[in-house]
Legacy VTK file of the C-alpha trace (Angstrom):
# vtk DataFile Version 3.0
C-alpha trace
ASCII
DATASET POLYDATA
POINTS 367 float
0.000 0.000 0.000
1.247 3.372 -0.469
-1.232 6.660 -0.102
-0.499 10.367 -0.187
-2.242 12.270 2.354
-2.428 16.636 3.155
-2.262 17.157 6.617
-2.282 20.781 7.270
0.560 22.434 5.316
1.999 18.766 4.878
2.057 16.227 1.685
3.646 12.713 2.730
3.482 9.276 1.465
2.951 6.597 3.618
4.110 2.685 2.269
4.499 -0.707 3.566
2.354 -3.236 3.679
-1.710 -2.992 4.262
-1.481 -4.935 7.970
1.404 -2.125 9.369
0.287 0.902 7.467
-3.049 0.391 6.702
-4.644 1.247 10.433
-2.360 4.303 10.048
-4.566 5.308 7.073
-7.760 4.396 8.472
-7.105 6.871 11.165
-6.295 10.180 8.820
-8.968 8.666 5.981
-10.001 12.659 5.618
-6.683 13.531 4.653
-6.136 11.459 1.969
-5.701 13.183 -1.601
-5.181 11.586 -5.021
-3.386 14.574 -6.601
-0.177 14.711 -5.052
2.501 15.308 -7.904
5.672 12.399 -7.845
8.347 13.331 -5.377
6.395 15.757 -3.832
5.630 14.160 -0.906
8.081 13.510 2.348
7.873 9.461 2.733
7.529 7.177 5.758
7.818 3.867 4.449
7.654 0.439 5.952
9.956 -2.342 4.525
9.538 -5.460 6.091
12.863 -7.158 4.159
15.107 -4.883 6.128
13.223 -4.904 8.505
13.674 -0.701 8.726
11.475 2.326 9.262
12.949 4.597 6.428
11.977 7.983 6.525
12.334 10.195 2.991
14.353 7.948 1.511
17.799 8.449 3.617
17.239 8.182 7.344
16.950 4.353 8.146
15.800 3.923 11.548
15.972 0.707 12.956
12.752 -0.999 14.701
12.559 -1.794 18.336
12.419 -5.065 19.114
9.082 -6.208 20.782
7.322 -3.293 20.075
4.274 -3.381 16.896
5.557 -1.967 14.046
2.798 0.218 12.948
3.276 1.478 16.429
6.584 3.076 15.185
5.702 3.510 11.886
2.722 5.778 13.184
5.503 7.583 15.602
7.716 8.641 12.814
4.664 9.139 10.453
3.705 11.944 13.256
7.162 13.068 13.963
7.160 13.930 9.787
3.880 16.009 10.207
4.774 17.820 13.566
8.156 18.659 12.159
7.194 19.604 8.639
4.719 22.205 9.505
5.759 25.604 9.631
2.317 27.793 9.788
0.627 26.009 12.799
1.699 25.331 16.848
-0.406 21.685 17.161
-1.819 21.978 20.137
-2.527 18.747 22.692
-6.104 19.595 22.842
-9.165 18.780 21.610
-11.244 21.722 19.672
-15.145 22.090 19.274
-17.249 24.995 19.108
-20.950 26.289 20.206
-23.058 28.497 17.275
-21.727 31.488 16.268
-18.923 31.277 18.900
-15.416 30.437 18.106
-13.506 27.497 18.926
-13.011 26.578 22.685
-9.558 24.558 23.164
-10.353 21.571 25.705
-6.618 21.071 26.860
-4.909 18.395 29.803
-2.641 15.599 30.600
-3.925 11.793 29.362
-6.580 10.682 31.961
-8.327 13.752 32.479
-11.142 13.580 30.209
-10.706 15.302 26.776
-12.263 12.288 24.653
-15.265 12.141 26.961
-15.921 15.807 27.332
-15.572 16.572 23.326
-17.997 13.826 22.828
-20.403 14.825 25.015
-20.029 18.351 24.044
-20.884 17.543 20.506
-23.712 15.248 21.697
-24.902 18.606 23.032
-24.768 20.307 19.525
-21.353 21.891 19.620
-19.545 21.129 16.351
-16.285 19.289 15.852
-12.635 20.658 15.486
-10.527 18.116 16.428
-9.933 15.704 19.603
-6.620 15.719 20.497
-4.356 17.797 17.796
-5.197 21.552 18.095
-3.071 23.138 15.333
-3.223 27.328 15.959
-2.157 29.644 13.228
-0.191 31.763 15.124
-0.264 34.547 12.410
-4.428 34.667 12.871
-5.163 32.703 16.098
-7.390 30.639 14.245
-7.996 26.974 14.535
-8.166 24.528 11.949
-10.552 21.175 11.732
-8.444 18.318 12.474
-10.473 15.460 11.359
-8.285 12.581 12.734
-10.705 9.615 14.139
-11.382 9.156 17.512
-9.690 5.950 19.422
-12.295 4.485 21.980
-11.953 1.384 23.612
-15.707 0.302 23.670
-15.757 -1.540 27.152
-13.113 0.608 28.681
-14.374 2.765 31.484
-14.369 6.670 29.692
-17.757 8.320 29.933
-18.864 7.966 26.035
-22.062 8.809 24.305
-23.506 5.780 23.532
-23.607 6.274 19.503
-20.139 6.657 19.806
-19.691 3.494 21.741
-21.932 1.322 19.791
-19.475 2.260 16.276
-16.740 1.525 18.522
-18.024 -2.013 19.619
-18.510 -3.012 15.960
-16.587 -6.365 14.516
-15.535 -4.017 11.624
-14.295 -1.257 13.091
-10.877 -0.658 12.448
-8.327 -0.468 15.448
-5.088 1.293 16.165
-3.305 1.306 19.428
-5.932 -0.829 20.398
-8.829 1.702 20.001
-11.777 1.603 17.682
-11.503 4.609 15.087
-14.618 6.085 14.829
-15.505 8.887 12.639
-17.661 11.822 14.160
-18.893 12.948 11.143
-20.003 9.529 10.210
-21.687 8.835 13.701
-23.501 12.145 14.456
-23.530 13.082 10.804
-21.342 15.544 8.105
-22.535 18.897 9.749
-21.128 18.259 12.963
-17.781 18.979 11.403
-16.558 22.310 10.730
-14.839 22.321 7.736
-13.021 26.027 8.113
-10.450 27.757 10.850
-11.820 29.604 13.661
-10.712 32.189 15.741
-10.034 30.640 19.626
-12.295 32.252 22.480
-12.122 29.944 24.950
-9.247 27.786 26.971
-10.030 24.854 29.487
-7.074 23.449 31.273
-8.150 20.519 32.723
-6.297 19.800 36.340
-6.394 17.406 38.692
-6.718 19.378 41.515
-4.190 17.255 43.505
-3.208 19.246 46.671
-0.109 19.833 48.538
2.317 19.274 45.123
5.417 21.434 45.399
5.451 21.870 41.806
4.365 21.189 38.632
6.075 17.691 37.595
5.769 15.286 34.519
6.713 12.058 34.545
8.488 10.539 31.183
9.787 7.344 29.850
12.533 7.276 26.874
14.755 4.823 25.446
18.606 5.318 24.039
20.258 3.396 21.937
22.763 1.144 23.684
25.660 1.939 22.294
24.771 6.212 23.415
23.480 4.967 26.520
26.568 6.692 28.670
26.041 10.251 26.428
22.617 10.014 27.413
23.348 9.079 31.290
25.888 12.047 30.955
23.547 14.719 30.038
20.849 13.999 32.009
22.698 13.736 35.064
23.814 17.529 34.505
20.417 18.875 33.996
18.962 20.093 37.378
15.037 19.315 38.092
14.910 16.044 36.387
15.025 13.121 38.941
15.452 9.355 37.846
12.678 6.958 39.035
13.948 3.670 37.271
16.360 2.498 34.594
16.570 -1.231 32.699
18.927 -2.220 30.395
18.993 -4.776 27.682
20.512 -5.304 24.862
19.557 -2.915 22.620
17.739 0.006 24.514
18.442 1.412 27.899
15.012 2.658 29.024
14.753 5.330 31.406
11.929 6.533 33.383
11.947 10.197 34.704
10.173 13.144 36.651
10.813 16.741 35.666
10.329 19.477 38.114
9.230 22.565 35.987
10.065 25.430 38.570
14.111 24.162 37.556
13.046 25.729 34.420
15.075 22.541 32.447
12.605 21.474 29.823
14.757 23.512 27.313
17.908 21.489 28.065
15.763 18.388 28.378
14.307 18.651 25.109
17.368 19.294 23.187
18.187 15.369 24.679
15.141 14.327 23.377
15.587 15.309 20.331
18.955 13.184 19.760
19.039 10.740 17.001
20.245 8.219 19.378
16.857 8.524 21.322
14.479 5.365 19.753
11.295 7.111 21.452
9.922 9.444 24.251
6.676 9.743 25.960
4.778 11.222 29.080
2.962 9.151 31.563
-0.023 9.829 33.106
0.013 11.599 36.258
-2.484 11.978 39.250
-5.970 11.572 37.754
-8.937 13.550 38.984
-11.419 12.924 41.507
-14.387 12.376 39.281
-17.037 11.764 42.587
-15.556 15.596 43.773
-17.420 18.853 43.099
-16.075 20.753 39.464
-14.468 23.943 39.645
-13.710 27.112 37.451
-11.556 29.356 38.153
-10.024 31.924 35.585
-6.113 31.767 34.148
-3.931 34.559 33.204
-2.634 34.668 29.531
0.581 33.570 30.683
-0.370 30.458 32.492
-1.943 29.438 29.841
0.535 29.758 27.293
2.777 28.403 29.129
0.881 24.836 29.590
0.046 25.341 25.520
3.614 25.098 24.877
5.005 22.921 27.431
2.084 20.396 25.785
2.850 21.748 22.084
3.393 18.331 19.784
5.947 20.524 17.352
8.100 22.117 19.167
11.477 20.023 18.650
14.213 22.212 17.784
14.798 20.394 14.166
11.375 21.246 12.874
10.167 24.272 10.848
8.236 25.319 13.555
11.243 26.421 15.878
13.365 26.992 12.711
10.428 30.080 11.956
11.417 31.097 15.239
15.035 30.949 15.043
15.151 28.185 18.019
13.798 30.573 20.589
11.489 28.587 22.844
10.608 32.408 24.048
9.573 33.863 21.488
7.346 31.170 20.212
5.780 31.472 23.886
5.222 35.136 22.933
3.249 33.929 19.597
1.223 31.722 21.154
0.288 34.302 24.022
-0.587 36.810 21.352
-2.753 34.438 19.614
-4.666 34.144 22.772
-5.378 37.419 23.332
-8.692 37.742 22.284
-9.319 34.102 24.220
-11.049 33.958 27.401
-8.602 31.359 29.549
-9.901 29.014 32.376
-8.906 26.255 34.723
-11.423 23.422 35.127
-10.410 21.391 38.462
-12.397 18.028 37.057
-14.612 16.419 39.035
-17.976 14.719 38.133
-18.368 14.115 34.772
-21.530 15.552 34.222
-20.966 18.620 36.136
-17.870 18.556 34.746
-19.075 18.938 31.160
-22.132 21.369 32.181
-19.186 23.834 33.172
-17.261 23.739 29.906
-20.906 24.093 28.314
-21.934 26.916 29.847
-18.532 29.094 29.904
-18.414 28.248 26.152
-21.633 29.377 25.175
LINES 1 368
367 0 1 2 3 4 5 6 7 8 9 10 11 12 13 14 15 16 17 18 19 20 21 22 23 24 25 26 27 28 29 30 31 32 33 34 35 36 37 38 39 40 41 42 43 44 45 46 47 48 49 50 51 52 53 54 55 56 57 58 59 60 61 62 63 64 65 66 67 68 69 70 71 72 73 74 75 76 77 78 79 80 81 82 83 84 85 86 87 88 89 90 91 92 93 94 95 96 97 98 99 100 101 102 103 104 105 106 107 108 109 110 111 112 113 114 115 116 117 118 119 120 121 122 123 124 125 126 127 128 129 130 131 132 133 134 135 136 137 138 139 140 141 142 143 144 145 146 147 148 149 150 151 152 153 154 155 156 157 158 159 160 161 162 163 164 165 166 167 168 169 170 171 172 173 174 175 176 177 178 179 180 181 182 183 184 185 186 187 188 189 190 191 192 193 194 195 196 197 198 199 200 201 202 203 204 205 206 207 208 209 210 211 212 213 214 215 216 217 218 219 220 221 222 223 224 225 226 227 228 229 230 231 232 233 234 235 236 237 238 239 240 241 242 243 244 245 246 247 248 249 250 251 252 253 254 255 256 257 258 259 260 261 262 263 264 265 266 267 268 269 270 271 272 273 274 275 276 277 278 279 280 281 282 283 284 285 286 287 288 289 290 291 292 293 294 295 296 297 298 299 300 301 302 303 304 305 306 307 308 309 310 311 312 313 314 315 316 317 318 319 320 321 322 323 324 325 326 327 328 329 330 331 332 333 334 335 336 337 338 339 340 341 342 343 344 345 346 347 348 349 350 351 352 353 354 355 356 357 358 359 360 361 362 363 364 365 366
């Protein structure tokens, strides 16, 4: 299989065979176009003779053993988009909007909620952006539709709408990371997707409301190629605010598993190790999830704050994409951009609690 696909102000080709790349597809169906001109696009292809991730052609990246391949394959086919893309900041957030209003950004760590509460927002009428990549314009502050499927695990415990969880509990659904993709526009029909950018209004940072923290943390997990595990081991030992929780080694990988302490003001340095070649992947871990039988709150955030958690959450903002290359590699002043594009935005923290309440917040400050 090979397919060409537009994803924001991104052509790449995705190849390999139907059973790695093929739920890959499924998942961006939307974005698929059939007049892509040869060579045009940037290519993440599968080839299961080496066996090899190659990315555009040149970079062969080997595949971790014991991990699914279309797992990977779907890493570096996001790591192409994310660093491609020069006009947007993606966003980890979810995006819907309510009438003539503009889009409301729905943003927090894994576990809090987003899936549920877009669902249930556009049960409720609001119209769909996107449910967990928010790309911003940073020239306009407008957000575009994001039309990615939804992953729901149809027995799983997330507060669904039932539509939503009978597509997700059909035989033929297809299934990536094991989640059912479902379509919104093909379960609550076409019109519940908006098809052009909107300017943001509205931020909800969704929090935990965990008490008597000393600072904001996140925990990650990354693996290093054996033979740069001691470069790695070297440079994160001199970066202050990031504490190791565990380390295994084997053969291949050395796998570490860390907490960084924001107030060190490190996630610069940390990033730029994250970044490294020698890195085979990096991802957050979920963190202290809400009280969902606890009263909702919502309290307003400053401008700042909330830029800040945009961009500490932003999916593009390694130093080798065009993103930061737009910005000359100034974490700063892309903070300032994304600040200024919320200026006309109202900005809120939502201390989740019960789901319903929960939702009937969000609702009401959005509409």
């Amino acid at each position: 299989m090979k397919c060409h696909l537009r994803v924001l102000d991104v052509s790449i080709a995705l190849s390999g065979p139907d059973e790695i790349v093929g739920p890959i597809v499924q998942a961006y169906r939307r974005f698929v176009v059939s007049d892509a001109e040869p060579g045009e696009a940037y290519l993440v292809e599968f080839d299961p003779a080496t066996p090899e991730v190659i990315r555009d052609g040149h970079e062969r990246v080997p595949l971790i053993a014991g991990l699914n391949p279309t797992l990977q394959v779907y890493d570096r086919f996001l790591n192409a988009i994310f660093d491609l893309s020069t006009d947007y900041a993606v966003l980890h957030a979810a995006a819907v909007a309510d009438g003539q209003q503009g889009a409301s950004l729905i943003a927090g760590p894994s576990g809090h909620g987003k899936t549920s509460m877009t669902l249930e927002l556009v049960n409720r009428s609001f119209r769909f952006l996107s449910d967990d990549y928010a790309p911003m314009d940073l020239a306009t502050g407008n957000i575009s539709p994001y039309p990615r499927t939804v992953g729901i695990i149809a027995d799983g415990d997330a507060r669904i709408p039932s539509q939503f969880l009978e597509a997700a509990a059909a035989l033929d659904i297809p299934r990536l990371m094991g989640k059912s993709l479902v379509d919104v526009g093909e379960v609550m029909g076409e019109c519940v997707l908006l098809r052009d950018p909107v300017p943001v209004c509205n931020v909800f940072v969704l929090d935990a409301g965990v008490r008597n923290q000393p600072s904001a943390t996140t925990k990650i997990e990354f693996g290093v190629w054996a033979d740069s595990a001691a470069e790695a081991e070297g440079r994160l030992s001199a970066i202050e605010g990031v504490q190791v929780v565990d380390r295994r080694d084997r053969d291949d990988l050395s796998v570490w598993r860390i907490e960084l302490h924001h107030d060190k003001l490190s996630t610069g340095t940390l990033s730029k190790l994250l970044n490294e070649k020698y890195v085979a992947f990096s991802y957050g871990l979920a963190g202290p999830r809400p009280d969902f039988e606890s009263e909702p709150r919502l309290d307003p955030l400053t401008r700042r704050e909330t830029a800040t958690f945009l961009c500490r959450e932003m999916q593009n903002r390694r130093e080798s994409g065009r993103l930061m290359k737009r910005f000359g590699g100034d974490t700063t002043a892309l903070f300032v951009g994304v600040a200024a594009a919320l200026v006309g935005a109202k900005c809120w923290k939502v201390t989740v609690g019960r789901f319903e309440s929960t939702v009937r917040l969000i609702q009401e400050a959005a509409s």
